[in-house]
C-alpha angles and dihedrals in degrees: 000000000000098000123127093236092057084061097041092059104053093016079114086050083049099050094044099044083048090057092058082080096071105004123086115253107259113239102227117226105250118226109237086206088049086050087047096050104088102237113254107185126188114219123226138178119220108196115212125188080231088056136280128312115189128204144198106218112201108234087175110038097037097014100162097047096049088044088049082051091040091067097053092052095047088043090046084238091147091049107125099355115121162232106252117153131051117180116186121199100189125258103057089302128125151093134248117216130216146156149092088314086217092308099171092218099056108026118092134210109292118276115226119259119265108195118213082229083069101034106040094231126127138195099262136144111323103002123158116211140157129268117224160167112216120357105281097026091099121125123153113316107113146173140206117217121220106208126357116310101166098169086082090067123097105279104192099173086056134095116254132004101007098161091100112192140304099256102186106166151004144228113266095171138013105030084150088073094052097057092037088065089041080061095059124127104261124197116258083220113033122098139050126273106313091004092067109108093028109073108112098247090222097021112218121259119247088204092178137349113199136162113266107261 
């Protein structure tokens, strides 16, 4: 959870979260084609043991990456993995991060990158995306957003890396528990570079993830 490749491989999800604190927010450009799809989403219940959240995951709108998380929750891939990371950005704004953290027995092959500039999506209340690296570099890593941090969303007309990242879903019920876990205790030493001071100091057990029956 210390390791340096753990940091190496969000440290891009860490800078430009970070960023959300003094930049303003980034207004992503909204696909007409995206708006004229009507939305299918796919439910499913993720089981804490701080309680259930459950999500509706978009199959039209971002259907590569909810298939990609798809496969993890029909393999039982996400079973006893955690959340371990909260970071809180002040002002009732933050993420909570979870996953398989590059475990090689439960991590798949990348999924490719589906930009919010392509999906119509953006980073508000209670959004689940997925951490990277690079674009396309996403597995299964993934983090769901309390309050609006849109500078996480695809930003074309920017400098840099301006491919955001790949929101797919939303919380439907139990965003208590959410911030409830953004509220955990984190170590004061624990964590690489930026992520130091935000590891949750007894991450939070994913016990299940299933599809919704």
């Amino acid at each position: 959870m210390t390791s340096t490749l753990i940091g190496a491989s969000f440290a891009l999800l860490f800078a430009v979260s970070a960023s959300a604190q003094t930049s303003a927010p980034v207004v992503p450009s909204i696909s007409p084609a995206a708006d004229a799809v009507p939305a299918e989403t796919v439910s499913i219940v993720m089981t804490t043991s701080e309680g259930p959240i459950t999500l509706a995951l978009e199959k039209t709108r971002a259907p590569l990456t909810t298939a990609n998380f798809l496969r993890y929750v029909d393999q039982k891939r996400l079973d006893g993995v955690t959340f371990y990371r909260a970071m809180n950005l002040g002002q009732g704004t933050g993420l909570i991060q979870g996953g398989p953290q590059n475990d090689p027995k439960r991590i798949l092959k990348p999924v490719a990158h589906e930009p919010t500039s392509k999906t119509g999506l953006s980073h508000v209340d209670g959004t689940i995306s997925l951490a990277r690296l690079a674009p396309g570099t996403a597995t299964a890593d993934f983090f769901i957003t309390i309050g609006p941090v849109l500078s996480l969303d695809a930003a074309p007309a920017g400098s840099g890396d301006t491919a955001g990242y790949a929101a797919f879903g939303h919380v439907v019920a139990g965003m208590d528990v959410v911030k409830r876990i953004l509220g955990a205790p984190t170590s004061a030493t624990a964590g690489v570079g930026v992520m130091k001071g935000q590891m949750i100091a007894a991450p939070v057990k994913i016990l299940t993830v299933r599809r919704a029956m």
